[in-house]
N, C-alpha and C positions, 0 to 999 in steps of 0.2 A: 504494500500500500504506500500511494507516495504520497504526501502534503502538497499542495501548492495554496500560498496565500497573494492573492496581489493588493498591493499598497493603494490600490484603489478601485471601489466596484469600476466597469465600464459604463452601467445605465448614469451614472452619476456626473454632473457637470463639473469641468475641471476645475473650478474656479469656486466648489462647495466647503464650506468648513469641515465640513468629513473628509475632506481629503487634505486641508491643510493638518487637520489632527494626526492623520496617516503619516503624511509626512516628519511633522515633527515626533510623534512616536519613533518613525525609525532614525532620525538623527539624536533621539536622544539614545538609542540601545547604540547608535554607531560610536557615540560621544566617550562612552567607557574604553579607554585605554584597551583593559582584558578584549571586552567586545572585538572592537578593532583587530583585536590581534586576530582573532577568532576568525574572524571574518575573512581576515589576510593569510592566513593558513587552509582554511579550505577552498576559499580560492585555488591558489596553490596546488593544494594537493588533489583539488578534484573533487573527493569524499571522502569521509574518516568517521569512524565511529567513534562513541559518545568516546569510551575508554582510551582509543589511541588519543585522540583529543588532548581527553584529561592528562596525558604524560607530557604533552607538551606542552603546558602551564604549568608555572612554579606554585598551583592554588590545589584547593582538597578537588574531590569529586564533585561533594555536593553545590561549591561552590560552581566549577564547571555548568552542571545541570542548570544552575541559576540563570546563569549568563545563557546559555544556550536556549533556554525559554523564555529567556525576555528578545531575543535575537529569532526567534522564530514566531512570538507572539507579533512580532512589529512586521513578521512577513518576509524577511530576510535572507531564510532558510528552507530549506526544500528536506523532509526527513523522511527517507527508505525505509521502511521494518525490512528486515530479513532474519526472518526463527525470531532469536532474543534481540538482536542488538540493533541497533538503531543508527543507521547511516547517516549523515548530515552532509551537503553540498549545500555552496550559495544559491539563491532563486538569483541569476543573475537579470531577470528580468526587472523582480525588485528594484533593483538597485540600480537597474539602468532607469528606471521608472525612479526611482529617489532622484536619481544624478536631473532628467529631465524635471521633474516638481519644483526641485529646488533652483533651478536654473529660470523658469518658466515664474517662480515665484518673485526670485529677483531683478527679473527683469520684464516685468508685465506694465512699463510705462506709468507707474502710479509715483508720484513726484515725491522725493521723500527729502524731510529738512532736515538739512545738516546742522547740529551742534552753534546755535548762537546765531541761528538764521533765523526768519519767520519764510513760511510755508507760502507757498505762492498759490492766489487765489485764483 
């Protein structure tokens, strides 16, 4: 069974507060240091189990599991069962979906005031 989560319904307007939610959910699970790492090693490797994972963070298991479920709750992660163990690869569509949000977010033409300006009417 595979998981897939995307960072935003399709029926939904890009420009919905559900989706700026989405968004900042997944920069804030990418924001953690660990996270990141995580994210940059299964890149990497493709896919890895919860276990092989956990050896390659200086943190417990259950810490791992932590991170890995806030990293898949934000939609991040793509998880294979096979038997017992639990495969993990990036959803890299996520993330190409994060990279365009955040891109589309900062740059959508909406005039924003610099520090000790006023706002232009």
């Amino acid at each position: 069974m595979v998981r897939h989560i995307s960072i935003h319904e399709p029926a939904m307007n890009q420009n919905s507060a559900m989706d700026d939610a989405r968004l900042v959910r997944a920069l804030k699970a990418l924001a953690d240091p660990t996270r990141f790492g995580i994210v940059r090693e299964l890149a990497q490797a493709g896919e890895m189990s919860c276990g092989e994972l956990g050896r390659r963070f200086a943190v417990t298991q259950p810490t791992v599991s932590h991170h890995v479920r806030q990293l898949d709750e934000a939609g991040l992660l793509t998880v294979r069962h096979e038997g017992q163990h639990h495969l993990l690869s990036v959803n890299r569509e996520a993330v190409e979906e994060v990279s365009g949000l955040l891109s589309a977010r900062l740059t959508s033409g909406r005039r924003v005031r610099r520090l000790g300006t006023r706002a232009a009417s």
